[in-house]
N, C-alpha and C positions, 0 to 999 in steps of 0.2 A: 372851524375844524378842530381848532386844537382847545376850544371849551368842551366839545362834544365826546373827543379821544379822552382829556383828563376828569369828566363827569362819568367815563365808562369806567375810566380805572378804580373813582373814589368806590362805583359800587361795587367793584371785587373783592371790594377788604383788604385793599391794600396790596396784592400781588403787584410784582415785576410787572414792565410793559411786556404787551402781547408782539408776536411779528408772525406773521404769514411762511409755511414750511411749503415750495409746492410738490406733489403728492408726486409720487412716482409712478410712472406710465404702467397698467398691471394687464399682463398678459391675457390671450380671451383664456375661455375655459378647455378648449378643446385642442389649441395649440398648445400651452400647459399639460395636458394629460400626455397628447403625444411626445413630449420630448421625455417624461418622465417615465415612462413605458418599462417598466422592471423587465431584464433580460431571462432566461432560461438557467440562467447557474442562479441568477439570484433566487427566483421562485423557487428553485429546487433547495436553498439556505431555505428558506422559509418556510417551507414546506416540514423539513426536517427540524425547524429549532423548534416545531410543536412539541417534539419527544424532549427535549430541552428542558421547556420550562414545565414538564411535567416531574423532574428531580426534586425540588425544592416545596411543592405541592404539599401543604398539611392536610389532613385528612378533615378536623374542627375547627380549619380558620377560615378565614374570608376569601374568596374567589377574587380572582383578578375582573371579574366583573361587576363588585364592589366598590370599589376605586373607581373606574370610568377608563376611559383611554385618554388617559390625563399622561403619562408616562411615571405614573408613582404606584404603581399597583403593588398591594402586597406591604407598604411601607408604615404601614399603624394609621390610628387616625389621629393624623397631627390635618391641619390645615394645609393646603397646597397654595404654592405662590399664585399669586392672580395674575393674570393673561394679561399682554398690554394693551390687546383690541380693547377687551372690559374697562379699559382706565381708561376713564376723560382726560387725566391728567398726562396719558400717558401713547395717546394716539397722534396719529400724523394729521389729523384734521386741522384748518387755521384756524376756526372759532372753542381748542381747547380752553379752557379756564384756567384762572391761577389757582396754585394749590396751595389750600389756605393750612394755616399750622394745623389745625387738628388731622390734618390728612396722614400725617405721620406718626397715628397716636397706637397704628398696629402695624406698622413697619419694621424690623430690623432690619440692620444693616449687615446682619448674616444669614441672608436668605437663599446663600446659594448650596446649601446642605439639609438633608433632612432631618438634622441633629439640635439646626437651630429652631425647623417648624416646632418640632418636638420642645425645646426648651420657652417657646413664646407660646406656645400652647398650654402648657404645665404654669406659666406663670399668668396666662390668662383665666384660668380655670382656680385659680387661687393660687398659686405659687409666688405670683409675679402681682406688681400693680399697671393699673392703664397707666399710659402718659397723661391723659389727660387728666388725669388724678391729681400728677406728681408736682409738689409745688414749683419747679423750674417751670414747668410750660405753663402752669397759671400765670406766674408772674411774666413769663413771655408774652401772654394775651393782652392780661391788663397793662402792660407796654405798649402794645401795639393797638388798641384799643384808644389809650388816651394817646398816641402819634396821629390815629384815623379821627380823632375827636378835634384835635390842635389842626390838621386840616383842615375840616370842615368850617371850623371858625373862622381860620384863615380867608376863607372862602366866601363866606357870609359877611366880613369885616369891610364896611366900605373902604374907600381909598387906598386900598391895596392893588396896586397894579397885576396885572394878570401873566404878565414873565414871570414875575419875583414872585407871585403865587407857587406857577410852576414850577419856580427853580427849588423854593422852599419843600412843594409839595414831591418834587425827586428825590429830594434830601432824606425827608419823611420814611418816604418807602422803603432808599436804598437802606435806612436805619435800620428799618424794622427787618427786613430782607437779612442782614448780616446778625439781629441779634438772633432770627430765628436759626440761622447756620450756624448760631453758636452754640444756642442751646443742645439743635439735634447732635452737634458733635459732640460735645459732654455726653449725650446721653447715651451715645453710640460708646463712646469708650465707656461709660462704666457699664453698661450691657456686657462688652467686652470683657471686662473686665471680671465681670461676676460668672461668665463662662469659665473664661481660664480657673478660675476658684473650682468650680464646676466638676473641670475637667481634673481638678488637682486633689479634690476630694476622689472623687472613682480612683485613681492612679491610688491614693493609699488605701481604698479600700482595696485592692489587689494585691500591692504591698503586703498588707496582711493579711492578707488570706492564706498567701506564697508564703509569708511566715510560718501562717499556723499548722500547712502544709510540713515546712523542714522540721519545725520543733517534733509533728510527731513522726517525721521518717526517722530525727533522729533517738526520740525515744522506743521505735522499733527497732533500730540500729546498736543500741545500746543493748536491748533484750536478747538479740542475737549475738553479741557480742559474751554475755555474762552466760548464753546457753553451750557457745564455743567453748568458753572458760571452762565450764562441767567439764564439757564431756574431755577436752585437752586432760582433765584430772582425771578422769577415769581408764586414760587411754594411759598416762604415766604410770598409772597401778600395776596397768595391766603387762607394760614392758617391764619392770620392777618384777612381777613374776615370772613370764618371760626367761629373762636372765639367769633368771635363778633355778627355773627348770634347765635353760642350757648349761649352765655349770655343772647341774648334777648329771645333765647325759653326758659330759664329755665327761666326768669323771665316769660316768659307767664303759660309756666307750673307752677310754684307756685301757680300765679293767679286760675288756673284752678282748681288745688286741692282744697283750700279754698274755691273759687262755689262747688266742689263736695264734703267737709267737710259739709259748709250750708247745699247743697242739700238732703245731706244722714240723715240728722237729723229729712230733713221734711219727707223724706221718710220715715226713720223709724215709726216715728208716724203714718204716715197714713196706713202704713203697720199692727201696732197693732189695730189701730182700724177695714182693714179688717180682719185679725184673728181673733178677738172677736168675730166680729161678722159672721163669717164661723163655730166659736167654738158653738154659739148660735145656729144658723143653724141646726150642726149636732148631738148637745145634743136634738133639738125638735124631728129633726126626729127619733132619737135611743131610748127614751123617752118610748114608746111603748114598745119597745123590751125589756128593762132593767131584768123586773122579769123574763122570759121564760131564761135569763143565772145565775138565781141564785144558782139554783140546778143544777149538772149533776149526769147520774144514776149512781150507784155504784153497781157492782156485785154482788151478792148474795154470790156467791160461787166465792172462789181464781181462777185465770187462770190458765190452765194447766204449768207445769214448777216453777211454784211461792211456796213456802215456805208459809204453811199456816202461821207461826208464822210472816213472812215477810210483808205477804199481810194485816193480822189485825193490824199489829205494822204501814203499810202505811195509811190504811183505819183510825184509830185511830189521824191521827195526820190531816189528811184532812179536816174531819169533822169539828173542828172548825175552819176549815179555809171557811171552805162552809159558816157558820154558820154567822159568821163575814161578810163575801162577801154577803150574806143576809139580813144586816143589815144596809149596810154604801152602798149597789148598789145604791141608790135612790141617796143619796148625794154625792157621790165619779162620779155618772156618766155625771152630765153638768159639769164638771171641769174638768176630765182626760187629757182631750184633748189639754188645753190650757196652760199645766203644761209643765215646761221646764224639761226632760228628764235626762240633766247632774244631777238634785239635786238629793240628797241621799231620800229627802221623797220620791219621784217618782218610784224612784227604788226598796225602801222598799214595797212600795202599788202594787208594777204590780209582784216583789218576792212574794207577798205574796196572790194572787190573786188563786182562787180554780179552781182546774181543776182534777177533778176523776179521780181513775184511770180507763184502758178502759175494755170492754169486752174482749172476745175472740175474735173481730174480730181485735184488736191490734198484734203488733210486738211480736212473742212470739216463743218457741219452741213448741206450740200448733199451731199455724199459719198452716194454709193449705190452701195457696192462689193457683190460678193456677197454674200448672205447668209449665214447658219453653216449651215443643210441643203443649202445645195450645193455649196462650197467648189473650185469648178474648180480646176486648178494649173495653174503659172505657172510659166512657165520662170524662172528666178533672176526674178522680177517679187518688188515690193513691193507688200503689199495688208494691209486692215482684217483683226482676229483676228474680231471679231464681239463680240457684250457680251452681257451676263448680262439686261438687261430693254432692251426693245424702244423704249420711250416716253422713250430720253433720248440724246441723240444730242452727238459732238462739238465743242468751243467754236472759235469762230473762229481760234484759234493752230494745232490739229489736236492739241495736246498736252493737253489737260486737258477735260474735258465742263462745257458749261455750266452756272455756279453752283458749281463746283467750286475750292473753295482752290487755290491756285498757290504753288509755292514761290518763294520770292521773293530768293533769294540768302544770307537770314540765318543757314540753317540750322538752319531753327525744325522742329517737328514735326506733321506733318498729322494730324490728328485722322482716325483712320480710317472710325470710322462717317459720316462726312460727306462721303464722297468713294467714288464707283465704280468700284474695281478692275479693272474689266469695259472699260472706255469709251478708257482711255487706247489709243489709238490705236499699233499696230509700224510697225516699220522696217524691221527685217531680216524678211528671205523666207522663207515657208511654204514650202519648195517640195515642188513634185510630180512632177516630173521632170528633165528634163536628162542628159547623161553623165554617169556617175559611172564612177569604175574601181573595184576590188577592195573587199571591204566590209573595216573594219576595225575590227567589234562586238568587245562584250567575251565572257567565256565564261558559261555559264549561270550558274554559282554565282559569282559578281564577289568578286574578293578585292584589296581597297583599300591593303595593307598595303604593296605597290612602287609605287604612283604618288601623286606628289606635284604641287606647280603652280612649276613653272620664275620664280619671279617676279623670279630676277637674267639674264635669257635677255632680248636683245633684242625680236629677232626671233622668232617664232614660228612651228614648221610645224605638219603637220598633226599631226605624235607628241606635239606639245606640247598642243596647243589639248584631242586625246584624252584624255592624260595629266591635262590640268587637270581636265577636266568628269567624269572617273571618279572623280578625288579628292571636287570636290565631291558629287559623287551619294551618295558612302562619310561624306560629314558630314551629308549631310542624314537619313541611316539611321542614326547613332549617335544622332542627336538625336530620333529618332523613339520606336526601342529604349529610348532612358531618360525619354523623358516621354508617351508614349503609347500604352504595349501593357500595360499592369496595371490592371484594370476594380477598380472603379468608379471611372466618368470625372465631370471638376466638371460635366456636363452629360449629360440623358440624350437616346439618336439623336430619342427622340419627341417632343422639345419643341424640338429647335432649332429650326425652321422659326417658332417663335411669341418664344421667348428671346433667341436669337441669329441674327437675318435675314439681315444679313450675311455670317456664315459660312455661312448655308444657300443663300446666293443664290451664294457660293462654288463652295459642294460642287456644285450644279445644273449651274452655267457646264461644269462637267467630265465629267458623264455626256451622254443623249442628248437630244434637239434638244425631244421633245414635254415641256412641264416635269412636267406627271401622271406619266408614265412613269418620268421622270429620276429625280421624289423617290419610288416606290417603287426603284426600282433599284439607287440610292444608300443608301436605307435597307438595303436586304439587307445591301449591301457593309459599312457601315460594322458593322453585326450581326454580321457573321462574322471571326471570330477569326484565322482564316487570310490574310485579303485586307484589314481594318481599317489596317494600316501603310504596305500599299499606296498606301489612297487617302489619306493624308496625304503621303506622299511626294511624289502625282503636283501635291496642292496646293502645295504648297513649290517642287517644281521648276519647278511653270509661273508661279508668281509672278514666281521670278527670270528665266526668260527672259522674261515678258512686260514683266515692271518693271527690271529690270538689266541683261541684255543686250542694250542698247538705246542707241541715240547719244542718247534724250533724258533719258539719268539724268546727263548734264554739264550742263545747265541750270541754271541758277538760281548760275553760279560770280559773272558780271558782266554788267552791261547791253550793255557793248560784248561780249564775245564769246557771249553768248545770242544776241545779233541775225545773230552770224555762221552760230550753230551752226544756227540756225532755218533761214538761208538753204539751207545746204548740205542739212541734209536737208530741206528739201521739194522741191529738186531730187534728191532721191536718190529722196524717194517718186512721183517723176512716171512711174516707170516702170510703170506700168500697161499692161496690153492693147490695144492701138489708141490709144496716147496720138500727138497730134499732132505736133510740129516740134520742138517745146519739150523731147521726150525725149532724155536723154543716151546716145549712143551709146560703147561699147568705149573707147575711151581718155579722149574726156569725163569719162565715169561713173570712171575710175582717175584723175583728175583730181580731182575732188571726193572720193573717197574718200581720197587722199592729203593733200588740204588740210585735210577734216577732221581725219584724222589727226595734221597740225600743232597743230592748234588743242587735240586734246586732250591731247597732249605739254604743250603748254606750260600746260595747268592742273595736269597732275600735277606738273610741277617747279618750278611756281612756291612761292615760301616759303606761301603761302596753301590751295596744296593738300592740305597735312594737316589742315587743320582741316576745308576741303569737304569730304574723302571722311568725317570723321570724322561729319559733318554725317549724311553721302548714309548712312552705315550705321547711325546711330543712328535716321534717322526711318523707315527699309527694316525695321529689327529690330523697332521699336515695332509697328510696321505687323502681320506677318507674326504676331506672338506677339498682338494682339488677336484676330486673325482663329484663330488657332488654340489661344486659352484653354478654349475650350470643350469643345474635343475632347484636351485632357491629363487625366493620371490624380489623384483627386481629393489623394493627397498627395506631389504636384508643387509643388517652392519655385517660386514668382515668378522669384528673382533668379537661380538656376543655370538655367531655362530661358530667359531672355533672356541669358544668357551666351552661353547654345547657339546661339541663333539669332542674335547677332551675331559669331558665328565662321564659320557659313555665310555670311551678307549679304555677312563681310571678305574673305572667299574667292570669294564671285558678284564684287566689285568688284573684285578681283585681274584676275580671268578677262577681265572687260568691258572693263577702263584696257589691258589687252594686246592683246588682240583692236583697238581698234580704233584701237590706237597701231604695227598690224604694216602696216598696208594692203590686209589681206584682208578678207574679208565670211564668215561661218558663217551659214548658212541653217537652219532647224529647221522644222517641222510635225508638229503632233499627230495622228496620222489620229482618224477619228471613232469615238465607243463608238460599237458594233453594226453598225461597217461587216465586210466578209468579212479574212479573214486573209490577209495578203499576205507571202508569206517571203523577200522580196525586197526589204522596206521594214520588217520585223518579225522580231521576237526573242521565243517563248513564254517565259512562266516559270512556265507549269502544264503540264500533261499532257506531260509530256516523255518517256513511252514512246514518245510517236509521233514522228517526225519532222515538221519544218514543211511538204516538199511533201504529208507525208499530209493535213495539215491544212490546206493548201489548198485539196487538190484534195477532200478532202470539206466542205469550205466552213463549217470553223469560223467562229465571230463575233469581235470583239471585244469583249471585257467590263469590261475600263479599261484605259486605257494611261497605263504608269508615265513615262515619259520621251518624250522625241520622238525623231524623227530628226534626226540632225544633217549635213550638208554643208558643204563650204568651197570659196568661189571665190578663185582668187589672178591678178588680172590684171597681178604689178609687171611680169614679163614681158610686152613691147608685142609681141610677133613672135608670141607662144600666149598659148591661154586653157588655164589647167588647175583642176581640179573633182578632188574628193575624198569619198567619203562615209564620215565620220567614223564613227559611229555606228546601229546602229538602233534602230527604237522598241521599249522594253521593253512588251509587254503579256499581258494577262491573259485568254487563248479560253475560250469557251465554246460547247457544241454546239449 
């Protein structure tokens, strides 16, 4: 048995002894397929990774069907590792072979990359030499060759025992066995070895490449650097002249000032000699009139609401002011005129100037002017707006409703829900007729972005007055746009009436006269997405002209010139319908309109008037932003919307300190919701397929009106009256 095992091994050539592996038990074919049964998410991976490996697809290279279903497709043609079933040497069968040394003569020992097939390919193909070429494995053979030769001798040698054969002849092998593991190992590291080389050459060939890359970014870098350089010199020239032209315009400009220093000196003089003689002029003409303003009538009897002990302790202290103004009219009247306004005597003579107090057709809890459902019109006449509740009527000044806070000069802030909006009594004219000449509205779709408010412009006409009230109407709709058109609002339409009364007593004032009716109507409006901006607009604008465009937002500067201010207008407001003797007629009326006029010049320039006005637009702001919290969107800041609305208030007090520092009067009037459409006093801003006579003459309604109408009377001219209609009312028909 054991001649037969070691006769088997001599003819192996010497391999290791063999042993038996036994095989492992292999599934049938059909239990195998079943377990392995690919699921529904897999097919569907599989399915899908056909679009996959269509990414990487060259249009002139080899199909993945070139390769085989080897798992190298695509990979070059290096050789692919050989399968273990293929290898005798390498199978589980027990009658495998020993692997004799040349078996290792295309093997490496870095075959588990495609990097290596590739480089034992390149050196099979001439790059590289066979093993069996290389003198180490010759000389391993012819080793193992004469070890397989010294056996066989052994073998053939009589008297050799046949242990000591075998023991010799294991010796032999295991010899040969370990020089052959010696050599593959050598051979493996310098393969190795000559790899890393391999890989160390590529590595500098990229090295340099990345160099020859930097050296020329930076010889582009350098070109752009020396093209910088240019131009940096040509740009220095160019300041260099620069400079040198600004030195000569400021030396021109100096020259120039000093002609317009000269120049303004002559001007000035010849300027006082016209004034003199304008002040001559209109002291001749007024001349006449003097006596007819020395007296005004005084009542017989107190006005209803008045304090008799009030009304005598007034009466008492006027009369010598009449009395005075009686005596010094003759000589106080060619001189008024030409008197400069800032000095203290000026101001003392025009404080102290008599003006009665009025009848009952004055400002009063006695006042019973028309009503709001009938609203006659008035030739340029001054009359009540009407109020929001019936049951509270005007305080005895005409300025404030009874029980009503008063401002008191401090510049403090009125608490709004404590005070009715409604009640403060106008000044300026509603009006409903008169000449006007050519209309001078704006265009249907209003574009704010070319008009501005003239507030370094003396004088003001009527392009000005236009120009102002367009800008503002353009702030109060930017202010509207970012804080009131994105629902959901801090309040909803159906609970204002119980939440916020105020406001809702507001909104009422603005629609039609029955209040049932008003608050469905109003409700609609404010519900509808299209017309919602609207009626906030129309609240904001009528505020300020009811509360700002008005001579009595100068109140509250001084005792001494409130008392003035008061005078003057209630002789402005005595212009009523059938008023008596006491009404000022045409030059009168441009009389007290000019003095006013004075009076409120000299608040605006006095050192104190920035803090008033700062006063007048912070309690107007406060005011305006309670009344309209309600109706902003619920994630609207507090502090950027009172921003907003003290840019408007700044801009209504711009407009008002002008207007009534020019000497002219601007009249406005709302017409009424639900009255018929008038294209002659009215501007649509819906259905504008039609034309406004069509909508006349089919007797469209009113359905709110955004804006009023505006007018301007300018009487500085004493020879004519001239009238202007600014503006029309923007509103909104319905059929």
């Amino acid at each position: 048995m054991t001649n037969s095992s070691s006769s088997s091994s001599d003819s192996s050539g010497g391999g290791a002894p063999l042993r038996s592996i036994p095989a492992s038990p292999k599934q049938g074919r059909r239990e195998q397929s079943k377990s392995d049964s690919p699921t529904d998410d897999e097919m569907a991976l599989v399915r899908a990774s056909s679009a996959f490996h269509q990414i990487g697809q060259c249009s002139g290279g080899q199909g993945n069907n070139g390769q085989g279903n080897n798992g190298y497709g695509n990979q070059g043609n290096y050789n692919q590792p050989p399968k273990r079933d293929n290898d005798p040497f390498m199978s589980q069968t027990p009658s495998r072979p020993a692997r004799p040394v040349t078996a290792f003569q295309n093997r490496s020992p870095y075959v588990s990359t495609p990097a290596t097939y590739r480089l034992q390919q390149a050196m099979q193909s001439g790059g590289g030499r066979d093993n069996s070429q290389q003198p180490v494995f010759q000389e391993s053979a012819a080793i193992q060759q004469i070890l397989i030769l010294a056996m066989q001798y052994l073998r053939i040698t009589p008297g050799v025992p046949s242990h000591v054969a075998d023991n010799i002849q294991s010796s032999h092998v295991d010899a040969g066995q370990r020089l052959n593991g010696l050599v593959t190992r050598v051979d493996r590291d310098y393969r190795g070895m000559q790899y890393e080389v391999g890989e160390a050459r590529l590595q500098v060939d990229r090295v340099q490449k990345e160099l020859d890359a930097r050296k020329k970014q930076v010889g582009e870098s350098q070109a752009e650097l020396q093209k910088l350089a240019r131009y940096r010199e040509s740009q220095d020239k160019k300041i260099k002249e620069l400079e040198k032209d600004l030195r000569s315009a400021q030396e021109e400009l100096k020259r120039v000032r000093e002609q317009n220093k000269r120049f303004k000196g002559q001007d000035e003089s010849h300027l006082k000699q016209v004034q003199g003689l304008e002040n001559e002029i209109k002291s001749l003409r007024m001349s006449s009139d003097s006596k007819s303003m020395a007296l005004v009538k005084v009542p017989d009897s107190p006005l209803a609401g008045h304090n008799s002990a009030d009304k005598n302790a007034d009466t008492a202290t006027l009369m010598p002011m009449l009395l005075k103004y009686s005596q010094e009219s003759g000589a106080t009247q060619n001189s008024r005129y030409s008197e400069n306004f800032n000095s203290d005597e000026l101001l003392r003579s025009n404080l102290n100037r008599p003006y009665a107090a009025q009848d009952a057709r004055s400002y009063g809890n006695s006042f019973s002017g028309p009503s709001r459902n009938e609203r006659p019109g008035t030739r340029m006449g001054y009359r009540n707006h009407g109020s929001f509740s019936s049951n509270q009527s005007a305080g005895p000044s005409g300025f404030a409703p009874a029980g009503m806070p008063r401002y008191s000069g401090n510049n403090s802030t009125l608490n709004p829900h404590h005070q009715d909006l409604s009640r403060m009594p106008t000044i300026m004219t509603e009006s409903g007729g008169g000449p006007l000449n050519k209309h001078k509205g704006l265009p249907a779709v209003d574009d704010y972005s070319d008009t501005y408010i003239p507030r370094n412009k003396e004088n003001w006409n009527d392009q000005d007055i236009t120009a102002a009230f367009t800008r503002l109407y353009g702030l109060v709709e930017g202010y509207v746009a970012n804080e009131h058109c994105n629902a959901p609002f801090k309040e909803p339409d159906v609970t204002l009436a119980k939440v916020e009364p105020l406001t809702w007593e507001y909104i009422l004032a603005i629609g039609l006269t029955n209040r049932v009716m008003s608050a469905n109507h109003m409700t609609h409006l404010l519900g509808q997405e299209a017309v919602r901006h609207y009626v906030i607009k129309r609240m904001i604008v009528e505020y300020i002209f009811k509360k700002m465009i008005q001579p009595q937002v100068f109140l509250g500067f001084s005792p001494e010139v409130d008392s003035h201010l008061r005078a003057l207008q209630e002789r402005m407001r005595s212009r009523f319908p059938g008023a008596g003797p006491g009404r000022p007629q045409g030059k009168q009326r441009q009389r007290i309109i000019e003095d006013h006029a004075k009076v409120v010049q000299h608040i605006i320039t006095t050192p104190e008037g920035k803090d008033y006005r700062t006063g007048i637009v912070e309690r107007h702001s406060e005011t305006l932003l309670n009344i309209l919290r309600p109706l902003r969107n619920s994630s609207s800041d507090e502090h950027e919307a009172l921003k907003s609305i003290r840019i408007v208030v700044n801009a209504a007090w711009a407009i008002t300190s002008k207007i009534w520092c020019t000497g002219v009067t601007v009249h406005f009037f709302f017409p009424e919701t639900g009255s018929k459409f008038s294209f002659g006093q009215m501007r649509p801003m819906n259905h504008l397929h039609m034309s406004p006579e069509q909508m006349q003459y089919s007797q469209y309604r009113v359905m709110l009106v955004v804006v009023p109408t505006l007018s301007l009377r300018d009487d500085r001219d004493l020879d004519s009256l001239r009238t202007a209609e600014l503006m029309k009312a923007d509103v909104l028909v319905m059929k």
